[in-house]
Structure formats: C-alpha cells, structure tokens
C-alpha positions, 0 to 999 in steps of 0.5 A: 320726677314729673315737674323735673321733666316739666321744668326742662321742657318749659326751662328750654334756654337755660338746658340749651347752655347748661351743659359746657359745650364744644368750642364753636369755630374760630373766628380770626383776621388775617391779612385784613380778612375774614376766617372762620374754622380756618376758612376765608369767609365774605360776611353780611350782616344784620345789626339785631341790637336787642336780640338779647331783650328777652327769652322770646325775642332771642328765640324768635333771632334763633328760629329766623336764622335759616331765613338769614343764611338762604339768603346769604346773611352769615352774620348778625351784631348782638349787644349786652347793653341793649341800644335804641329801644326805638319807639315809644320808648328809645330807653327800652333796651336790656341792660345786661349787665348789674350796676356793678359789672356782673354778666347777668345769668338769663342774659349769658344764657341766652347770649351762648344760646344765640351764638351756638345756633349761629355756629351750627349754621357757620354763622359769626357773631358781632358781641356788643358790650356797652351802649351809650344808651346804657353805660349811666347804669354801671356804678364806676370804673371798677364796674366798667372793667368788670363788665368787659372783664367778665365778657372776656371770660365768658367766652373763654369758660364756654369756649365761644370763638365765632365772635369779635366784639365792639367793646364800647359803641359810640364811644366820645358821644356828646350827650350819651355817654357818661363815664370818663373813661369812654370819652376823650380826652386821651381817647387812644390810651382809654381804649387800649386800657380798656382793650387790655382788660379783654385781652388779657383773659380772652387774648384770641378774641378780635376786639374793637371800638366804635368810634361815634359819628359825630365826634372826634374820637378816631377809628383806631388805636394800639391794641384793636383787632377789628376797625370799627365804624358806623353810618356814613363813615367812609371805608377804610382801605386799610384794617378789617373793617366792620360798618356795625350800623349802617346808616338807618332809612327808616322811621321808629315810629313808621318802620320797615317803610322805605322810599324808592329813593332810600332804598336806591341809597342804601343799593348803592352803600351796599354794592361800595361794600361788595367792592371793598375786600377788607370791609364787612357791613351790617344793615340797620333798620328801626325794623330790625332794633327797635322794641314794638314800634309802629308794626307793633311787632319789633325787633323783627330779625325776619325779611317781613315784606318789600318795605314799600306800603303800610300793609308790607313793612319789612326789609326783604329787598335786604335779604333778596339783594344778598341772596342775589348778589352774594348766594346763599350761604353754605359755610364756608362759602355762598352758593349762587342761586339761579335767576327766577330760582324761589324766593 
C-alpha cells in the first residue's frame, strides 16, 4: 500500500487524467467568431510548439498559465509532432506519434493534462498533429489516417472541447515534407480527405490546415472550419483567422533577444490583429519553441525578461502589451487593468 501511495505521489501526470473527467467547454465559430461555453471570446495566443516535449516541460506550460491569462493570453498552440527544435538541434522535437499512427500514451496524458488546466482558466488550445519536421517518421498513408484518426477520437472519449486543430502545419513545404498526400498536386481534395477522417469521429471539433509561406498551396479549401495562416501571411478579411506562427524576431542560437526595430514591428503586426474581428494571432519566439537554445533554458512559456540584453532574455514586452491593451483575462472577458497598476 505505501509504494501504491508513492507511485501516485511520483506518477502526478498520469493520475492527473486517468480518471474520465467532465467535458471542458465548448469551443465553436460562429459568424467568423470565437466562442467558448457559448460566449464570444477575443483570443491571444502564444505559439508553445514543444509544450508536449516532456512531463517537465509541460508541467513547467501548466504552472506558467496563471502568468498567461494576468496578462490576457487565453490561448496557447501546442503540436503532437514537435516543431523546430531550434538549437543545437532543429530536429529535437517529440514526435508523438508511433510509426504507425498510434497516439503515444505519455504524450495524450500530458496533452489532456495541459488542455484541462488551460479549461479551468477558460483558456483555448490550438492542437497541432503533424509537423513537416516529423511527418518522415509515420510509415504511410494508412498510418497518416491513424494519426488524425486516433486524435479525433481522443478528444471525443475524453471529452476535450475547448480545442481546434491544425491538422497538418505547413502543408506543400518544399524541402520538409514528404508524404504525398501532404503536398500538391490536388491539395484542395487532400485536405478535405484528410479533414474528413477527423471529422467523421470528432464532427464538433473546428479543423484546419496551414498552408507553408513559401508555397503555393492556398489557405482554404471544402471542409475546414478554421482558416489558418502563418508569418507574413496577410489577414484574410473573411474566415475565422488564426496566425498559428507569427513571423519570429529572434534567433535560436541568441534567443529572447530583440532590437527596438523588431520589437516596433511586431507592435505593429499586433495591433493590425486587434483591429481585425475575424483574426486571432499567437506570438512566435525561438524563446518560446525551441529545445535549450543559447538561454539554455527553452522552451520558456514564462514572460522572462524585457528581451533587450543578454542579461534580460525574454518576451515580457508580449505579455505586458496584451495586458495593456486587451486586459487581463476573466473568462469570458478581459478586464482592464489601471495604468501603473503592478506588473
């Protein structure tokens, strides 16, 4: 009985979802709108590509949660295929995923871990399932439609709700992806197929495909839910529009450092976002995704510091500005905080 009792003490991500839980509220779009639990919600994000990396890593995004949403960040974008590992080694990322489709235990632990403390906060989740940087690892198209196949129905037997997913990010990338399915020709009926898989076991959750930068592939097709772009990509002024990676200012191998000209830019990205009703952004930092890095500490979901010296890496000026300019957040609103009030 007394190692039982230490295994549940020591084992705390895998007794924090093993039990079924409650269904998390709803996240929908209506109208070219966010709701969650039936409310309109304005969403700012941060882009935490390798939150799933491991049980630390995730534990540290969960504890850093209450700092997100003081300064107004209701949203965080999370991938199953880890993304730019950054440096030294850009391939460093989890894949979640076995060769052959299957959704790897640890990894959905510590996915719902992370999606029902961010509910409990009224906070959405962006899920990301592949990543050109990963795709290579699943055997073949069988295990491609295994992989979205067994998401969709993970979110459905644990009843995950506050989500909507980026099935395949950077889709049509001319040197990292491989499988033909993810890449044109026939890009429009590839992702409906592929939307359709999803679909058909988790029908309500909002779906979409990011298009790469670089390519040719367009942001819509028949089926999505959600029209996804990235970087530089100019705002759509139809579609709910999500930015799941805005253009990143900083270096991997000298990150959370910014020039005042950088951070002025990004400004200015984000205030075209508060401007536009039907688009939503998440803030990209080598801070934020990569795996060590020159800080030796990434990914860093914390603020840090102002990102102006060696001695002060961060992205705080991100989290003030939200705070700031959107509030604090209160599910279902943000709430202004006075000018001077502590930061």
């Amino acid at each position: 009985m007394k190692w039982a009792v230490l295994f549940l003490i020591f084992a705390g991500l895998s007794t924090a979802v093993a039990a079924e839980g409650p269904p998390t509220r709803e996240f929908e779009i209506k109208d070219d709108r966010a709701f969650l639990g039936g409310e309109p919600v304005e969403l700012w994000g941060l882009r935490c590509g390798n939150a799933l990396y491991s049980g630390s890593v995730t534990e540290r995004h969960v504890n850093a949660l209450d700092t997100m949403v003081a300064h107004g960040i209701n949203l965080i974008g999370v991938y199953i295929q880890g993304t730019n590992g950054g440096s030294p080694n850009p391939e460093a990322g989890l894949d979640g995923f076995r060769r052959d489709g299957r959704l790897k235990a640890d990894v959905a632990e510590r996915l719902e871990w992370l999606i029902r403390e961010a509910d409990r906060r009224g906070m959405v989740v962006m899920v990301g399932v592949l990543s050109p940087r990963k795709d290579q690892d699943l055997y073949d198209e069988a295990a491609l439609r295994r992989a979205f196949e067994e998401t969709a129905r993970f979110f459905e037997t644990r009843k995950l709700r506050n989500v909507f997913v980026d099935l395949v990010h950077e889709y049509d990338h001319a040197e990292r992806i491989d499988h033909p399915l993810l890449r044109e020709p026939d890009g429009a009926l590839k992702k409906a197929k592929i939307s359709g898989w999803f679909k058909a076991i988790a029908p309500e959750i909002e779906v979409g495909v990011c298009p790469s930068e670089s390519g040719e592939t367009a942001d819509e097709y028949p089926g999505m839910d959600v029209r996804i772009i990235q970087k530089s990509m100019p705002i759509p002024s139809r579609g709910f529009v999500v930015n799941v990676e805005t253009t990143r200012h900083d270096y991997y191998e000298n990150d959370g450092l910014f020039s005042p000209g950088d951070i002025a830019e990004m400004k200015a990205s984000w205030q075209d976002y508060r401007e536009a009703p039907n688009a939503v952004m998440l803030f990209h930092a080598a801070y934020l995704q990569g795996i060590s890095n020159k800080s030796g500490t990434a990914p860093n979901p914390e603020p840090g510091g102002n990102g102006i010296e060696q001695t002060d890496r961060g992205i705080r000026f991100y989290f003030d500005w939200v705070r700031d300019n959107a509030g604090r957040w209160e599910y279902p609103r943000h709430v202004p905080v006075e000018k001077g009030a502590a930061k």
